[in-house]
C-alpha positions in Angstrom: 44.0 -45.9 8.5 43.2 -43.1 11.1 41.9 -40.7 8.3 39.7 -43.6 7.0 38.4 -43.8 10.4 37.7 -40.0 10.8 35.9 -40.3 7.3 33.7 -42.9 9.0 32.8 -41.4 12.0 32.5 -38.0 10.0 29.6 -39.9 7.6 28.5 -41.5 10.9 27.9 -38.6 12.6 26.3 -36.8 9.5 23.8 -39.9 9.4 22.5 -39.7 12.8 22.0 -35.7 12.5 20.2 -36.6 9.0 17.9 -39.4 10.9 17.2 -36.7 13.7 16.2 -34.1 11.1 14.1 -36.8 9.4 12.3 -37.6 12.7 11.8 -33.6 13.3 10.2 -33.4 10.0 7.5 -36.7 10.9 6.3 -35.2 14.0 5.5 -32.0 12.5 3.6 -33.9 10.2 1.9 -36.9 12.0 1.1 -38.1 15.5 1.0 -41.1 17.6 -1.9 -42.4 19.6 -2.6 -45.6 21.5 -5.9 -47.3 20.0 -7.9 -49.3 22.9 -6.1 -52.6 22.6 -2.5 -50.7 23.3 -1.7 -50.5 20.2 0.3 -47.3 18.7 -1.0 -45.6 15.6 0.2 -42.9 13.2 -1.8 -40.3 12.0 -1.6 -37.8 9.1 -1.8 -34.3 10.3 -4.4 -32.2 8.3 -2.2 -29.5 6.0 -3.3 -26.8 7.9 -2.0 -28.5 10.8 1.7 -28.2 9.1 1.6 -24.9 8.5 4.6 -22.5 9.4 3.9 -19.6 11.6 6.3 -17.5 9.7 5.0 -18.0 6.0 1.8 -16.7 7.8 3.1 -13.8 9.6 4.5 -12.6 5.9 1.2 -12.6 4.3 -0.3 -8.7 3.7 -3.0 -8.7 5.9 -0.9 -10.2 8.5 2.0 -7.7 8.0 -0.5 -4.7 8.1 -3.3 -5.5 10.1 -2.1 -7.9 12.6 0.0 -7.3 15.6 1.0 -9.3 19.1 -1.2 -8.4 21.6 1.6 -6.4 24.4 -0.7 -6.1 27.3 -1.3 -9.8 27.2 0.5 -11.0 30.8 -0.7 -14.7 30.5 2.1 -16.8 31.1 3.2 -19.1 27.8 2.3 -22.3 29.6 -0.1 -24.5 28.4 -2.2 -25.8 31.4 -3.5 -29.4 31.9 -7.1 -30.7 32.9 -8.9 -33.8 33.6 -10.5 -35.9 31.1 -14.2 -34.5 32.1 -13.5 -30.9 32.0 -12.7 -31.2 28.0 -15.8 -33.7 27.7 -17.9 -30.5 29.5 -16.3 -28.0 27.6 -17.1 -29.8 24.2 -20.4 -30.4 25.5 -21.2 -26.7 25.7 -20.5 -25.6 22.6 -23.4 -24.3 21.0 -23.7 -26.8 17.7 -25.5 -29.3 16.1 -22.6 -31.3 14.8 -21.7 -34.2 16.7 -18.5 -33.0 19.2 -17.4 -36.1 21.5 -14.4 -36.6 23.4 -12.0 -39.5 23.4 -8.0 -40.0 23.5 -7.5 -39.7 19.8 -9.2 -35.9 20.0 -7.3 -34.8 23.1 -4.1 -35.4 21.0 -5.2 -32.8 18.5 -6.1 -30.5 21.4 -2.5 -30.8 23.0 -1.0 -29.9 19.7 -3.1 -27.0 19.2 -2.8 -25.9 23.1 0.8 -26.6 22.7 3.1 -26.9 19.8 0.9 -25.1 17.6 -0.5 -21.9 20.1 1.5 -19.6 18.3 -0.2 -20.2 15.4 -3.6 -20.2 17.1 -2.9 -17.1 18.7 -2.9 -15.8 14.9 -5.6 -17.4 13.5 -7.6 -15.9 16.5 -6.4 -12.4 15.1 -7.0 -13.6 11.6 -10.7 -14.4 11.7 -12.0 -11.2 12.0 -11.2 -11.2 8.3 -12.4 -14.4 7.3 -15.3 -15.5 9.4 -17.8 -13.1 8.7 -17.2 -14.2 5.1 -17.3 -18.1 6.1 -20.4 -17.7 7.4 -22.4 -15.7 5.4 -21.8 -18.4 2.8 -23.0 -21.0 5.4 -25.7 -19.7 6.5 -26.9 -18.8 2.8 -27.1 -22.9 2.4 -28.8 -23.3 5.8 -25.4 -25.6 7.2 -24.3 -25.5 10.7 -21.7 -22.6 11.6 -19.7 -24.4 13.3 -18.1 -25.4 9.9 -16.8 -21.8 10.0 -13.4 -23.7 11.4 -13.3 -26.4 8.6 -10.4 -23.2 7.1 -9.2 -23.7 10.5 -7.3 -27.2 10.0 -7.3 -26.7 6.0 -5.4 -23.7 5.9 -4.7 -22.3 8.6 -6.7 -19.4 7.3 -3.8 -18.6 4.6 -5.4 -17.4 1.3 -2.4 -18.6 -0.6 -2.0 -22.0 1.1 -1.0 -24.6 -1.2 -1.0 -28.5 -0.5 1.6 -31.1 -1.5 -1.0 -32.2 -3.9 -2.1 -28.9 -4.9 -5.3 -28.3 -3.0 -5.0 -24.6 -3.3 -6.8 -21.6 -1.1 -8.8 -21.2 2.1 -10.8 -24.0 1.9 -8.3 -26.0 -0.2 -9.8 -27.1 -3.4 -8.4 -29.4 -5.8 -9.0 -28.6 -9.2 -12.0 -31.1 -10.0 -13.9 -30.2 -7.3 -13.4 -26.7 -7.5 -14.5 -26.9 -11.6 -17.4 -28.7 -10.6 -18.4 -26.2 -8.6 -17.8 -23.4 -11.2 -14.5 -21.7 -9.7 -12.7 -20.4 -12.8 -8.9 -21.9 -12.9 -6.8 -20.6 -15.8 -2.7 -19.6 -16.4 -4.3 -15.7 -15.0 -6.9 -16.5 -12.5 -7.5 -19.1 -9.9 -11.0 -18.1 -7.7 -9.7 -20.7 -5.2 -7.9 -18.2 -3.6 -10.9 -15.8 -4.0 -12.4 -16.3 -0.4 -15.6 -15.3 -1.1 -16.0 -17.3 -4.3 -14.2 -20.1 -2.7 -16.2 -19.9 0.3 -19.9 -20.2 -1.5 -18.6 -22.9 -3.5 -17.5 -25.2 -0.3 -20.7 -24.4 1.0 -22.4 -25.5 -1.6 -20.2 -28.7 -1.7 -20.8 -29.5 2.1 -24.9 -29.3 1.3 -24.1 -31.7 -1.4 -22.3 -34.1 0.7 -25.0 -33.7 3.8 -27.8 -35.0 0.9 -25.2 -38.3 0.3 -24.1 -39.0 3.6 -27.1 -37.2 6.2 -24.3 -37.1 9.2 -22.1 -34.2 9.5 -19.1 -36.4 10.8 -19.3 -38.4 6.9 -19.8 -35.2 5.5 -16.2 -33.6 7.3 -14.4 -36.7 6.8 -15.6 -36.8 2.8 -15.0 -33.2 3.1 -11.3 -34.4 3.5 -11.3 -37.4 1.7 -14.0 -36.9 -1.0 -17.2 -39.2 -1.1 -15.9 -42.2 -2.7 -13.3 -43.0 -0.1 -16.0 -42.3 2.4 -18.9 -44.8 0.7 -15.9 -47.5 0.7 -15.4 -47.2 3.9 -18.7 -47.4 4.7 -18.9 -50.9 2.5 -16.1 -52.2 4.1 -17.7 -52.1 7.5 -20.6 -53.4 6.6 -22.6 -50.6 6.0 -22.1 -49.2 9.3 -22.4 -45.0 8.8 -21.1 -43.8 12.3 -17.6 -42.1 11.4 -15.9 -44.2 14.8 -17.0 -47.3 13.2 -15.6 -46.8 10.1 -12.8 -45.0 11.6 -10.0 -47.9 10.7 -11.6 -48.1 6.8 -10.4 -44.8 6.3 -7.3 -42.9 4.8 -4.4 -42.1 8.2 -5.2 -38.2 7.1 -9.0 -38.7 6.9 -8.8 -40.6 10.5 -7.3 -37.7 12.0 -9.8 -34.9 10.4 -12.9 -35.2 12.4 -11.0 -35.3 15.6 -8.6 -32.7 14.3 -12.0 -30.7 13.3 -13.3 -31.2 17.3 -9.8 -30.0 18.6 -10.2 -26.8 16.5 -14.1 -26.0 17.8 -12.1 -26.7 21.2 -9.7 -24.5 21.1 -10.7 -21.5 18.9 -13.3 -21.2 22.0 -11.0 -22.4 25.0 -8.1 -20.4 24.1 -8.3 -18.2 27.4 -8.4 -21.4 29.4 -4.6 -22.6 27.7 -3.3 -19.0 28.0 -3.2 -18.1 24.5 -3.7 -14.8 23.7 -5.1 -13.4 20.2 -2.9 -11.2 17.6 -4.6 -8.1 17.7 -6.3 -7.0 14.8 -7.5 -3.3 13.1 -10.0 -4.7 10.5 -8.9 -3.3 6.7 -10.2 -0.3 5.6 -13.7 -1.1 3.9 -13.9 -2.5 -0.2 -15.6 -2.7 -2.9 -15.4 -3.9 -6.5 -15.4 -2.4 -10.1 -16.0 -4.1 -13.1 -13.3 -3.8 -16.0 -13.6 -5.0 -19.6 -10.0 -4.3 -20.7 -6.6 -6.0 -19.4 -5.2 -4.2 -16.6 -2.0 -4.9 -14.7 -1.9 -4.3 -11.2 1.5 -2.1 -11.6 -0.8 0.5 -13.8 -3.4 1.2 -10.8 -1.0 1.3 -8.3 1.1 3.8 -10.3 -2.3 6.1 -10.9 -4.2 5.8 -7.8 -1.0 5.5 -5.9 -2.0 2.0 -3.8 0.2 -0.4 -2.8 0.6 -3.7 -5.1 1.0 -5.9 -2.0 -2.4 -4.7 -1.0 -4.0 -5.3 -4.3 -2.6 -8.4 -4.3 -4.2 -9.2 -1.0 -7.3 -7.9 -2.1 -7.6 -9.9 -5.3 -5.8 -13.0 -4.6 -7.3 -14.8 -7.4 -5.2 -13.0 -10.1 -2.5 -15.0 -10.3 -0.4 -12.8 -12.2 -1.3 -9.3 -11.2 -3.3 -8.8 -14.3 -7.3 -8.7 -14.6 -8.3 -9.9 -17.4 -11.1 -7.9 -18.3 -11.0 -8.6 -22.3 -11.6 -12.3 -21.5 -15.3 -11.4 -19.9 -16.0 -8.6 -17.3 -13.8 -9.1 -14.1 -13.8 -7.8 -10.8 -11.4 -5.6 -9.3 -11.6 -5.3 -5.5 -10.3 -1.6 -4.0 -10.4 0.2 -0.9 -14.5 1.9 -0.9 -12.3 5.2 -0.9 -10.7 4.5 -4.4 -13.6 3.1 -6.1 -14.4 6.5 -7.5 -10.8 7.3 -8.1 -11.0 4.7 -10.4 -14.0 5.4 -12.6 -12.0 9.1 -12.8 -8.9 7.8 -14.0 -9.8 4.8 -15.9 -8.2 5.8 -19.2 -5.1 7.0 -17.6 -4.8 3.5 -15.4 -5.4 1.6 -19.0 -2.7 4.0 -20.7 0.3 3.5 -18.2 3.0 1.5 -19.6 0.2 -0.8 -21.3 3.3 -1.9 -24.0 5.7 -2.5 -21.5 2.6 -4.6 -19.1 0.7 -5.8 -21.1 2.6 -7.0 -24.4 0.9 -9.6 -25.6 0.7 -9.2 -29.6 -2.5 -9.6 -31.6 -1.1 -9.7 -35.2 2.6 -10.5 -35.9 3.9 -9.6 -39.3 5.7 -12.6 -40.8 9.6 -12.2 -41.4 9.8 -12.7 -45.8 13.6 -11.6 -46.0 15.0 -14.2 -48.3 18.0 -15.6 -46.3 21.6 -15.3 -47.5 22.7 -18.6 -46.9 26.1 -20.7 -48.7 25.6 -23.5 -50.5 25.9 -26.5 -48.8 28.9 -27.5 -51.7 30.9 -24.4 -51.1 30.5 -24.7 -47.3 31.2 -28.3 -47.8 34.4 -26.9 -50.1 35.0 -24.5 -47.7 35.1 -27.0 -44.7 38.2 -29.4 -46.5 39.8 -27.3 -48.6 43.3 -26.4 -46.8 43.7 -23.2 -49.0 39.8 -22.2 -49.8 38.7 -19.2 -48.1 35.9 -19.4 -45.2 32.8 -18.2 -46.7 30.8 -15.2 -45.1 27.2 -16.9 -43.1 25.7 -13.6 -42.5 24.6 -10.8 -44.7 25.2 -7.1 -44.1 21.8 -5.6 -42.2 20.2 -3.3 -44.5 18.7 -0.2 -41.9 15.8 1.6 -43.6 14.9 5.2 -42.4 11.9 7.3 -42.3 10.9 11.0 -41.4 8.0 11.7 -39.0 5.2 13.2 -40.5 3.1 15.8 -38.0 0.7 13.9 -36.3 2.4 10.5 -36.6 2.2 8.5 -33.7 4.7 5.0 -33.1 2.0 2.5 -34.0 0.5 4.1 -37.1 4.4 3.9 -38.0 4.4 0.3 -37.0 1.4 -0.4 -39.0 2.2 1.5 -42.1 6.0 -0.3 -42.1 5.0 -4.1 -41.2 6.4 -4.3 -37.6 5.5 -3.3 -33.9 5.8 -0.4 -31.3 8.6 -2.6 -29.2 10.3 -3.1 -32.0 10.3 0.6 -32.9 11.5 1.1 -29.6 14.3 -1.2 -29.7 15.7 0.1 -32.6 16.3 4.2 -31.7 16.3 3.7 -28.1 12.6 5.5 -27.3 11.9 4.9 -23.9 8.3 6.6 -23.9 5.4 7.2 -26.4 5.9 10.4 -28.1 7.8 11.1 -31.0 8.8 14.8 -32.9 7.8 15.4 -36.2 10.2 15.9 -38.6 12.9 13.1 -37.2 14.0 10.4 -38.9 13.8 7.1 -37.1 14.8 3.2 -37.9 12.0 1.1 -38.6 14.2 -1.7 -40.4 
């Protein structure tokens, strides 16, 4: 009895801590806010909103150009103001997108000044690489700058984010959208993560939107949402078109975006005023890109021009397995201005290094024509219930063929002459590199 009644108390116990956990995990995800008539609400945080400070601290740029700012000597305590100094704050910021104030917006500022200042504090550090970038595309389809912080509550400014749905990069495309908008997506690229590509095709998808919609607050919220759920909404409210009118039509993620998209204007420009302080940042070396028309894996130009994969990585995030495929059409390669040269000087050598080990993927396969040794299926049958029969043999003895290297020979014009590959060559007398002597006699069967 008393062991039955530890078991219970044991799976008891284990039950509350699970609940707890599971409660940890909603508020990390969702808040609550009281709606006029004192009712309480849940709300969807925006991905970005989820993120985990540590995942973003481990990205390359982070690692390398990012650091915590020592002379900083505010003190980690989020102040508190009256109701009027936010609605003056959001009032001053220079924009032409709608910013008001209510209660359901000064819950997204209290996560940001609060829970989430750490991850502020990087994000401050972080858009020295990104907004230039943001808003060169913006202002190249004449849209307000301010959008510069849409990233902001997508991503968190991560590169590599990925959604629970899949919305994928900076600006967090799903696949649809980002093919209508002519970002390549394939098994070795994915320009989602590119954040200039990326970046020129959400601006070119927020102009689109502004033409459907005309307000910028429809335009976030489809941004979020897409334009369908938006134009429902819109229906079911009978046709109203202001955003806080619609506001209960809409999806619980979509009804936190807009506000979520105020709180993040707010803070990235009221930081001082919570005592956060920015990561400091030492901007990357400058870039520039080179055109390749062959396959080349990222291990053969770090090897030659002796640059770190990690930052090649960084630099090209939309290779999503460390090979450009240049065979497939001309592809960029981004590299540090001071290697673009190094490059052109070495380009045969980078294409040369290890290419069968890299890049293996066969053109031509020779078809196996052995005739197969195999036993009858009556003598195996035989074989099988006989108490006395022998077991039969199911495998042939291997018959090894050998030939001499003539001068001059290299390992594929053996491979070619004899119907099989380089690897294979390889394989069978242990060669580790390329070259072979002339007069030895190696396997090629």
């Amino acid at each position: 009895m008393k062991k039955k009644t530890y078991i219970f108390v044991v799976m008891l116990m284990m039950g509350c801590s699970l609940s707890v956990q599971a409660q940890n995990d909603n508020t990390d995800r969702e808040i609550t806010v009281t709606n006029a008539q004192g009712k309480e609400e849940v709300i969807d945080l925006p991905e970005g909103m989820t993120s985990e400070l540590d995942s973003l601290l481990y990205l390359y740029n982070s690692k390398t150009y990012l650091k915590p700012d020592t002379s900083c000597n505010f003190p980690d305590v989020n102040p508190l103001y009256s109701k009027e100094v936010y609605k003056d704050r959001l009032n001053r910021i220079p924009s032409v997108i709608e910013l008001p104030y209510n209660d359901v917006v000064q819950k997204f500022i209290d996560r940001y000044s609060g829970k989430l200042r750490h991850s502020v504090s990087y994000m401050l550090g972080a858009q020295n690489f990104y907004m230039p970038i943001f808003e060169q595309a913006l202002e190249t389809y004449g849209l307000p700058l301010e959008l510069k912080y849409l990233p902001v509550i997508e991503s968190a400014l991560n590169p590599k984010a990925v959604s629970r749905v899949g919305a994928t990069g900076l600006w967090q495309f799903m696949l649809p959208t980002a093919e209508r908008y002519n970002l390549e997506i394939n098994s070795l690229v994915d320009e989602r993560r590119d954040p200039v590509k990326a970046s020129y095709a959400a601006a070119h998808y927020l102009s689109d939107l502004y033409k459907i919609f005309g307000d910028w607050n429809l335009v976030i919220a489809a941004y979020n949402a897409g334009p369908e759920k938006i134009s429902k909404a819109v229906h079911r409210s009978k046709g109203q078109t202001d955003y806080w009118q619609i506001y209960p039509y809409l999806p619980k993620e979509t009804r936190g975006y807009v506000p979520a998209f105020i709180a993040a204007n707010y803070i990235m420009n009221y930081y001082c005023d919570h005592n956060i302080c920015p990561m400091m940042t030492t901007l990357p070396a400058k870039t520039d890109t080179v055109v390749v028309n062959k396959d080349v894996h990222f291990e053969q130009i770090s090897h030659v021009l002796g640059i770190d994969i990690e930052q090649l990585k960084d630099l090209n995030p939309q290779y999503r397995r460390n090979i450009v495929n240049g065979s497939s059409e001309p592809s960029a390669l981004r590299l540090p201005s001071s290697l673009v040269n190094n490059f052109i000087d070495h380009e045969d050598s980078i294409y040369a290094y290890k290419v069968d080990d890299l890049l293996n993927k066969r053109t031509e396969v020779v078809v196996n024509e052995d005739t197969p040794s195999y036993t009858t299926k009556k003598s195996y049958s035989h074989s099988r219930h006989s108490r006395h029969g022998r077991k039969s043999s199911r495998h042939s003895k291997k018959h090894t063929k050998k030939v001499t290297v003539r001068e001059g020979d290299t390992l594929s014009e053996i491979a070619e002459r004899h119907h099989t590959t380089v690897k294979k060559l390889k394989r069978l007398n242990g060669i580790s590199g390329n070259s072979i002597r002339a007069g030895k006699k190696i396997k090629v069967k």
